[in-house]
TIMI-532066 format. One record per residue (C-alpha): x, y, z; residue in three letters. Coordinates in pm, whole numbers, padded with zeros to 5 digits, always signed. Example, Ala and Ser with C-alpha at 12.3 -4.5 7.8 and 13.67 -1.06 7.14 Angstrom:
<sites>
+01230-00450+00780ALA
+01367-00106+00714SER
</sites>
This chain:
<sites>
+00000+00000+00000UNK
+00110+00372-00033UNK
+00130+00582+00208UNK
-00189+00775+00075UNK
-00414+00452+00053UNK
-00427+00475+00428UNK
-00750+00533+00559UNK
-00830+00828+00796UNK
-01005+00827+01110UNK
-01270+01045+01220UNK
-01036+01323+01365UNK
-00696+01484+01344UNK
-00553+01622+01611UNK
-00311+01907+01599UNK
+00003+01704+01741UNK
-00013+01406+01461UNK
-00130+01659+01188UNK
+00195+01789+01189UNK
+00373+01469+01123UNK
+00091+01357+00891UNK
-00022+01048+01074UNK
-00363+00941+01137UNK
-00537+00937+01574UNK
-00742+00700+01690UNK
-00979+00876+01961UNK
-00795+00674+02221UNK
-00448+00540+02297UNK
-00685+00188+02357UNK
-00796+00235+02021UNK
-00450+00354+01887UNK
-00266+00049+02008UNK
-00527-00136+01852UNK
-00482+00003+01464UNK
-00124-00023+01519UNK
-00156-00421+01633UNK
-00444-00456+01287UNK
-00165-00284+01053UNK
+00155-00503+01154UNK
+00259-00794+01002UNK
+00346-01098+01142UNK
+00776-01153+01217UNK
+00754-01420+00953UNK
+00600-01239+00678UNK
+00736-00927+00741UNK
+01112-01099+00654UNK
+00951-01256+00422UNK
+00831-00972+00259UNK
+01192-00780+00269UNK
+01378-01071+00103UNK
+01090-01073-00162UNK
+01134-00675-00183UNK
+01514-00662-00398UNK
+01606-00681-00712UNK
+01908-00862-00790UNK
+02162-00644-00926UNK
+02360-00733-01225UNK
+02637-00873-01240UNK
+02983-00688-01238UNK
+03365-00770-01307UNK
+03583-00655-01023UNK
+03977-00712-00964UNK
+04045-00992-00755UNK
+04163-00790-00454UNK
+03860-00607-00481UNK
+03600-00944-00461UNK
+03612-00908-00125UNK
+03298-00944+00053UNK
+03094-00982-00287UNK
+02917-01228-00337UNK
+03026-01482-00656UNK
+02744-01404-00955UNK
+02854-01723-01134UNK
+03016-02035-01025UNK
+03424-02039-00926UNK
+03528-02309-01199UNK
+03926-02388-01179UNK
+04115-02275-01497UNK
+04400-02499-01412UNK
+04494-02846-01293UNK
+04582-02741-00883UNK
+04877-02827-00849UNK
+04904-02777-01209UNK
+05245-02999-01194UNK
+05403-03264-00972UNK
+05537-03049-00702UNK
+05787-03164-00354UNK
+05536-03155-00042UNK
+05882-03167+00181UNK
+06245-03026+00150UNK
+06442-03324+00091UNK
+06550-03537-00172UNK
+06387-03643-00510UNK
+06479-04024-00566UNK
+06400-04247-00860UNK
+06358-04624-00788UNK
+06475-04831-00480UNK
+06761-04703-00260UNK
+06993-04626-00180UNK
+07059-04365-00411UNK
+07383-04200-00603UNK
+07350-03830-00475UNK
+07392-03566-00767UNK
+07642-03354-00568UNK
+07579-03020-00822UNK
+07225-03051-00870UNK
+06916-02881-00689UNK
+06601-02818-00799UNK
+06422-02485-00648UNK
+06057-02410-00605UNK
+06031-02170-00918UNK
+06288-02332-01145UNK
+06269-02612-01368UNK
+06449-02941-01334UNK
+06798-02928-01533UNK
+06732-03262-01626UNK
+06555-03612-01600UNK
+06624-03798-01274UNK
+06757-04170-01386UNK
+06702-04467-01181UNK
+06904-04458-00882UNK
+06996-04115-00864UNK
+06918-03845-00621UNK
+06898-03461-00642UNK
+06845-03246-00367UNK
+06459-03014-00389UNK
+06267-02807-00218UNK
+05932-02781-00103UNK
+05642-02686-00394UNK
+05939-02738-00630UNK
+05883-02988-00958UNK
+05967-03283-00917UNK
+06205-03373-01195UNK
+06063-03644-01422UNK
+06140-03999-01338UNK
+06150-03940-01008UNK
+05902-04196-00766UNK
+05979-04052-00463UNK
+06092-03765-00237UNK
+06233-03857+00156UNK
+06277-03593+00392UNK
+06587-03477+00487UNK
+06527-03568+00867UNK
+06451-03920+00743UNK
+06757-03967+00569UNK
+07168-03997+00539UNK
+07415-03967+00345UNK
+07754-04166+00322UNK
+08118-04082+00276UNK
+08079-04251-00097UNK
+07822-04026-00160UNK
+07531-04238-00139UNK
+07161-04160-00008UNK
+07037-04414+00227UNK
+06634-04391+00393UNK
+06590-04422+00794UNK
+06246-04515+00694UNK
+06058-04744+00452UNK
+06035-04508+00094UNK
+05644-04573-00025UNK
+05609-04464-00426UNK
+05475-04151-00466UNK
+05544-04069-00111UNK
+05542-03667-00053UNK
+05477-03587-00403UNK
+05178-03355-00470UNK
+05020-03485-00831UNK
+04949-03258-01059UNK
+04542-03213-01039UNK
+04527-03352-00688UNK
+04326-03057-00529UNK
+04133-02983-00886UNK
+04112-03019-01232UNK
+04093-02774-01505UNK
+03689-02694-01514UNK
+03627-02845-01125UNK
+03339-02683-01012UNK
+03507-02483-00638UNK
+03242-02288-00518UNK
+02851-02227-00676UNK
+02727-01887-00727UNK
+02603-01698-00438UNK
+02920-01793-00260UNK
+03041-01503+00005UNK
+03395-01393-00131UNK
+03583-01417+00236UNK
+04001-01422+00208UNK
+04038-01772+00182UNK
+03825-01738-00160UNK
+04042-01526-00298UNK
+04328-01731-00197UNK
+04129-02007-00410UNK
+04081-01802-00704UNK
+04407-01694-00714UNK
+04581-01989-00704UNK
+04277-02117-00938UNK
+04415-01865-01223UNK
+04128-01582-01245UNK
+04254-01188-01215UNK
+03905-01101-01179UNK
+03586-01230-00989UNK
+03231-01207-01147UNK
+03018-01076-00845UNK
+02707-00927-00755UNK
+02766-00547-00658UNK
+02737-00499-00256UNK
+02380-00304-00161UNK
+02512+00073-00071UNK
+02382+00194+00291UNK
+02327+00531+00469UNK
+02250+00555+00816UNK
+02039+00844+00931UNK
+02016+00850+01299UNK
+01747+01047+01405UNK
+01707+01282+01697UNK
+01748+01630+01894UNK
+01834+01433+02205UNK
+02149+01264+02087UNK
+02494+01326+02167UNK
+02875+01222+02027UNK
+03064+01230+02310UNK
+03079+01291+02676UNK
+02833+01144+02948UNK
+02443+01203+02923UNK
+02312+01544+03059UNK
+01991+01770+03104UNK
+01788+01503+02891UNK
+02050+01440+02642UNK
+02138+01052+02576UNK
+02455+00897+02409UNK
+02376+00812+02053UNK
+02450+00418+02049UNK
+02318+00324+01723UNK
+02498+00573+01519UNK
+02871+00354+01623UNK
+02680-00002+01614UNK
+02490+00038+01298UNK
+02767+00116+01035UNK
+02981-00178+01155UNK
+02651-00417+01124UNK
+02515-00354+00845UNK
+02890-00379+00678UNK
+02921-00714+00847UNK
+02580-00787+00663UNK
+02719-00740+00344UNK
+02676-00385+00250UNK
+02901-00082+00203UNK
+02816+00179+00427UNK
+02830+00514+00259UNK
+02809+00704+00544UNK
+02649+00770+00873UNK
+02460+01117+00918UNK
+02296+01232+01249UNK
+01964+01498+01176UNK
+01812+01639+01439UNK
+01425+01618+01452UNK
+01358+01862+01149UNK
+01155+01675+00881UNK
+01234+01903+00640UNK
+01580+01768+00686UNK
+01518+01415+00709UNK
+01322+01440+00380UNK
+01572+01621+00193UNK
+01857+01311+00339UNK
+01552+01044+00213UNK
+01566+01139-00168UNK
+01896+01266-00150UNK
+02076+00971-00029UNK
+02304+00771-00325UNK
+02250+00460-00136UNK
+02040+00174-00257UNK
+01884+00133+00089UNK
+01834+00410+00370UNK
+01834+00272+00712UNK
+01695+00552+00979UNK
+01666+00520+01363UNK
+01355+00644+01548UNK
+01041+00853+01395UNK
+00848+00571+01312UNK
+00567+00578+01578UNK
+00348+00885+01591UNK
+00503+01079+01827UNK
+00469+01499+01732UNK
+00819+01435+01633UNK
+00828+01119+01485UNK
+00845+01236+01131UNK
+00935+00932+00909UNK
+00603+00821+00805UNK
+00497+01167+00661UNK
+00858+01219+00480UNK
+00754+00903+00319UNK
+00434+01063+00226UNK
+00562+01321+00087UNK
+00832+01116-00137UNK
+00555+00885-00282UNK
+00692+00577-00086UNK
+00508+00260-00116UNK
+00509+00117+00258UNK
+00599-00264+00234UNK
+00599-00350+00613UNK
+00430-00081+00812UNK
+00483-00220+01179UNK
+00590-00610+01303UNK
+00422-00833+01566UNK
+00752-00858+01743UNK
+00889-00749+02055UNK
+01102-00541+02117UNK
+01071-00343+01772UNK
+00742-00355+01664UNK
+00722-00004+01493UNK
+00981-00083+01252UNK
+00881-00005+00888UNK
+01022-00127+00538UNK
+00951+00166+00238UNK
+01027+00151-00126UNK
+01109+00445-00296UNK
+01079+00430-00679UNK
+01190+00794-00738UNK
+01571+00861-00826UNK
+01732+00989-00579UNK
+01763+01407-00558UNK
+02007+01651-00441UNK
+01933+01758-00119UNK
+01772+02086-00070UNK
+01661+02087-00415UNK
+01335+01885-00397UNK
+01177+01689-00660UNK
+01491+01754-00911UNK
+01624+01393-01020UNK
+02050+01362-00954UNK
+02077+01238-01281UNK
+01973+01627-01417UNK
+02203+01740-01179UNK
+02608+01728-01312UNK
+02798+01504-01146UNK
+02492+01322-00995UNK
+02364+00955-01107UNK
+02041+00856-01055UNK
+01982+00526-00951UNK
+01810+00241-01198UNK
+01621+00012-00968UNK
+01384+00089-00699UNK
+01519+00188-00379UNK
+01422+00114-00004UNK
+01416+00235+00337UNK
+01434+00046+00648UNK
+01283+00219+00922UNK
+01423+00107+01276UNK
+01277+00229+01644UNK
+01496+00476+01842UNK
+01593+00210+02137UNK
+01901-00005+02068UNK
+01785-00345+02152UNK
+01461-00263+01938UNK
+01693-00124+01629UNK
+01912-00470+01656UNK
+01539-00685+01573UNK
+01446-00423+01293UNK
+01823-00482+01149UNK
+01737-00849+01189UNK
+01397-00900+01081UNK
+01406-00645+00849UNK
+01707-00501+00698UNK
+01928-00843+00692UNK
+01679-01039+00449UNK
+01648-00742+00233UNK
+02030-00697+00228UNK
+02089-01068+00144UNK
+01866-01075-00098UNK
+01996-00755-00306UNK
+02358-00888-00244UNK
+02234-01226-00433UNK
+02283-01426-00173UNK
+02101-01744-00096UNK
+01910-01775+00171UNK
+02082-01909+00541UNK
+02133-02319+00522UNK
+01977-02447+00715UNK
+01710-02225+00713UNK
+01622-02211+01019UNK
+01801-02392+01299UNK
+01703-02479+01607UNK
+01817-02548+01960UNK
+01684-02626+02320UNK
+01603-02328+02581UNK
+01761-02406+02866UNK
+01519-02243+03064UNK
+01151-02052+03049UNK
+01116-01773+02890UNK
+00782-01534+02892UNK
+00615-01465+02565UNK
+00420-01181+02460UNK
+00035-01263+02406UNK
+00030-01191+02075UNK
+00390-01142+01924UNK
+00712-01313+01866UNK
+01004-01209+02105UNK
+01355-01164+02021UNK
+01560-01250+02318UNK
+01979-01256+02307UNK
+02095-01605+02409UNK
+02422-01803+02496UNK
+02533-02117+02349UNK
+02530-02357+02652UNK
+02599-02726+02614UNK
+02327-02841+02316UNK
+02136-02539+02397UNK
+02080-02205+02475UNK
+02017-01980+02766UNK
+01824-01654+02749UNK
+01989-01372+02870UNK
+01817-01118+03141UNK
+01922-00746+02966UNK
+01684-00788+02712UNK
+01462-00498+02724UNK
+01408-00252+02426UNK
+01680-00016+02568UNK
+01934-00232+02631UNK
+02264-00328+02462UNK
+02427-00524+02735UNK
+02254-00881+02711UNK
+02339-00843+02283UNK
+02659-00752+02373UNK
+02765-01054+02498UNK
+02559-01322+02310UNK
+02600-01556+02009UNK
+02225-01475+01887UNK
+01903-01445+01885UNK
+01604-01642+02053UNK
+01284-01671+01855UNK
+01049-01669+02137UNK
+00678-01752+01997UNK
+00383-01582+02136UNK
+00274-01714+02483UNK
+00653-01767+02595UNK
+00835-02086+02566UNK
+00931-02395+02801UNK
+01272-02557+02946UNK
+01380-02779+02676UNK
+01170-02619+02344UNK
+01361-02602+02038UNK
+01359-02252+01925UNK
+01510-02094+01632UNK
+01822-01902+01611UNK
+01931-01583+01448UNK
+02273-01571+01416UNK
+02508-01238+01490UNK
+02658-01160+01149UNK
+03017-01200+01313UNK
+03239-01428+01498UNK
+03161-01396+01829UNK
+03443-01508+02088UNK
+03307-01755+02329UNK
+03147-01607+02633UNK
+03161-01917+02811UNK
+03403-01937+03171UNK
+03644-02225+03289UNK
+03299-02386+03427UNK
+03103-02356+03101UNK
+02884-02026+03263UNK
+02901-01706+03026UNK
+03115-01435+03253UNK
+02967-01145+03364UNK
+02622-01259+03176UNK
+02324-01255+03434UNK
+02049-01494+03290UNK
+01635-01512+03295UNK
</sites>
């Protein structure tokens, strides 16, 4: 639906006129549109990963693939090792020992063999050097002697073959590595590099701004007269780039919506992700900047808790300069407006409620516009290791420890606070109505490695549970 297909109610009054949103005669009755509006946790990230466009494909230098996602499968264009190479420094023999020792000869990694090796000789090589051609073996030089003659004698039994690396042993020309949709971490490009390719076929990363929201927020210094440490504006950037994207930038706008609408359809990025202003609030001016850009609202509030305001926008206008509003970039010089539809992740102003909107929200839509295929398995689930309360009606998000087989909530879990996420390996999928000791639940995972919170006696330190 846009956001003009929503229908009134009887009255306006003069707070929520200014922001543009629709009262209900009561807050009884305005909880209750709010509740009839939101969608359901599993549509609503259903819904985002349904909401991208896959981006074509681009060509990027290999040192540049990383964090892409492969567009096409990663085919080897060479046998790997693409010739019989030394696993060991030691000594290339051919046939039975012991061995006549070639007292000027060496082969190097790098350098090819001055000659073949004939039975009963021995040359001295080095590791990933080629192994010169009739050779059967190579024996280590700690498992190995030489006499005064000038012979080569084994201190252990000499297998054929033994510490040779065949050419083709890790892959053949054309091996299929890695499908498309494969992340492109460091040990990829290792891969590829080694696999012959200069250049990776990937799907561009989704671009992200950050617009945190808000007259009460401050940069630095401890909170004052009202005034609150912004914590989303360092957490965010870091996320979402762990997600997948490439943050363009994080910019803080007071509660002004002239200026928040002017950052909206100004913004380069493919996706804007904004904290706070999407309840109805006198200040709470998302919803009516959305309006005003002729948005179409995908997810307009989530049965979830904490988060439940969060909203999910897409906005089908190019992007235009800010300050000049309704002009398209791409009339602008130097500007480039922007070919597909773009979106807008709305996230509540408390921390703990922003972290669910980046998860329910902003991480399917992410994946999805970086072509990448959905989590496997999708989802997983493990044991609560003890009871958790439910909402009535929603789904919960509740940070949890890997214990054992299972999980344990963890007690800092309210909408403000960072403390229990801080500390755990993911999230808890509570269902409405709570859940029981010993109920499988499923598990979002943190888009990082978390370090194991877990003490000499298997407890998490400093982690108070439910």
């Amino acid at each position: 639906m846009t956001m003009k297909e929503r229908l009134p109610d009887d009255g306006v009054d003069d707070a929520l006129a200014l922001v543009g949103r629709p009262r209900t005669d009561s807050p009884r009755a305005a909880a209750a549109a709010e509740a009839h509006r939101a969608t359901p946790w599993p549509e609503a990230r259903a819904v985002a990963a349904r909401a991208a466009d896959v981006r074509e494909p681009v060509r990027v230098a290999l040192g540049q693939g990383l964090g892409h996602m492969l567009a096409e499968p990663l085919r080897a264009l060479t046998d790997l090792p693409s010739f019989d190479t030394s696993a060991m420094d030691g000594w290339a023999v051919a046939g039975p020992g012991p061995w006549r020792i070639d007292p000027e000869g060496a082969v190097l990694a790098g350098h090819l063999p001055a000659s073949e090796l004939a039975d009963g000789a021995a040359v001295r090589i080095a590791t990933g050097a080629r192994v010169p051609t009739g050779a059967t073996a190579v024996v280590r030089r700690e498992h190995s002697r030489t006499d005064t003659a000038g012979h080569l004698h084994a201190l252990r039994e000499v297998v054929h073959g033994q510490d040779i690396r065949p050419r083709g042993q890790e892959c053949g020309t054309g091996d299929l590595l890695l499908p498309a949709g494969s992340p492109v971490t460091p040990a990829v490009l290792g891969l590829a590099a080694a696999a012959g390719y200069d250049e990776l076929t990937v799907r561009p990363r989704p671009r992200v701004e950050v617009l945190v929201l808000g007259d009460e927020l401050l940069t630095g210094g401890l909170p004052h007269e009202g005034l609150i440490r912004d914590a989303l504006g360092p957490m965010l950037g870091p996320w979402l780039t762990a997600l997948g994207a490439e943050v363009l930038g994080t910019r803080r706008i007071g509660d002004d919506a002239e200026a928040l609408y002017a950052a909206v359809t100004g913004s380069a990025a493919d996706v804007v992700v904004t904290t706070g202003g999407t309840a109805a609030g006198p200040v709470d001016h998302v919803h009516s900047v959305l309006d005003q850009a002729g948005a179409t609202l995908l997810v307009d509030g989530v049965k979830v808790r904490p988060g439940h305001p969060m909203l999910l926008a897409r906005l089908d206008a190019p992007p235009t300069i800010p300050g000049a509003h309704g002009t398209p970039a791409a009339s602008t010089p130097g500007a480039q407006a922007t070919p597909h539809p773009r979106h807008l992740v709305g996230l509540p102003g408390n921390p703990l409620a922003a972290v669910s909107g980046l998860l329910t929200l902003a991480e399917p839509l992410l994946r999805a516009l970086a072509g990448a295929p959905a989590p496997a398995p999708a989802p997983y689930r493990l044991p609560v290791r003890a009871e958790v309360p439910g909402h009535p009606y929603d789904t919960r998000l509740v940070p949890v420890v890997r214990r054992g087989d299972g999980v344990e909530p963890l007690h800092y879990n309210g909408p403000a606070m960072l403390r229990g996420i801080a500390v755990a390996h993911g999230m808890g999928v509570i269902p409405p109505g709570g859940a029981r000791p010993g109920q499988p639940l499923e598990i979002l995972d943190l888009p990082w490695q978390v370090v194991s919170a877990e003490g000499p006696g298997g407890g998490a330190q400093g982690v108070c549970f439910t």
